[in-house]
N, C-alpha and C positions, 0 to 999 in steps of 0.2 A: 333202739331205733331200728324201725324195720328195715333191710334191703330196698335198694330201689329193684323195679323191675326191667328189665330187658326189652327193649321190640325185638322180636324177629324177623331176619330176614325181609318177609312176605310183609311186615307190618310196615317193616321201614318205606318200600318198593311201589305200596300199594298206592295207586292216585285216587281221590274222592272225584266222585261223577260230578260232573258240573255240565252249564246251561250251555249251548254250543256258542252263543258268544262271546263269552268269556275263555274257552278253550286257549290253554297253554297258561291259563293266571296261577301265577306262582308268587309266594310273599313270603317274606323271611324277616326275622328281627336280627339286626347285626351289632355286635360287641357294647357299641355306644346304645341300642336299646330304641335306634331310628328304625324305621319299617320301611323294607326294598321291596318292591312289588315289579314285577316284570310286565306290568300295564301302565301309563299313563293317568294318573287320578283325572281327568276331565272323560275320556273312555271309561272308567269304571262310573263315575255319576252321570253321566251318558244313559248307561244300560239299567241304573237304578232308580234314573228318572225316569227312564221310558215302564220297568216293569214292575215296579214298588211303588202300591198307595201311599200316599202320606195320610196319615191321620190327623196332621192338622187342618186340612182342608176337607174333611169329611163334614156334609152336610151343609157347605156353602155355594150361595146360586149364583156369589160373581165371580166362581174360580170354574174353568172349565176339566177340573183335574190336574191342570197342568201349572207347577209352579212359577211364579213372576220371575224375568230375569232380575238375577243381580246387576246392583246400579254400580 
């Protein structure tokens, strides 16, 4: 069985570039295997309705891009 490998230091430290309104989202999987996220999931489908197409509504002329509220 091979070794696992190591991050270093620099890998551990290093933050991925994100979109500035999302700035400080932080998400972590804890013990039990539930996802902590340091946003609010109604702020994060917020920013993903406003900046991600949906493909389900591609090519329909009575959605105006923007999806129906939920009832």
């Amino acid at each position: 069985m091979p070794a696992k490998k190591k991050k270093t230091d620099k890998e551990q430290e290093a933050t991925p570039r994100v979109h500035p309104d999302l700035e400080g989202f932080n998400i972590t999987i804890n013990s039990f295997g539930e996802l902590q996220s340091s946003f609010d999931i109604e702020k994060i489908n917020r920013f993903l309705n406003k900046n991600v197409k949906d493909k389900k509504f591609k090519g329909r002329e009575d959605i105006d891009g923007v999806p129906p509220e939920s009832k």
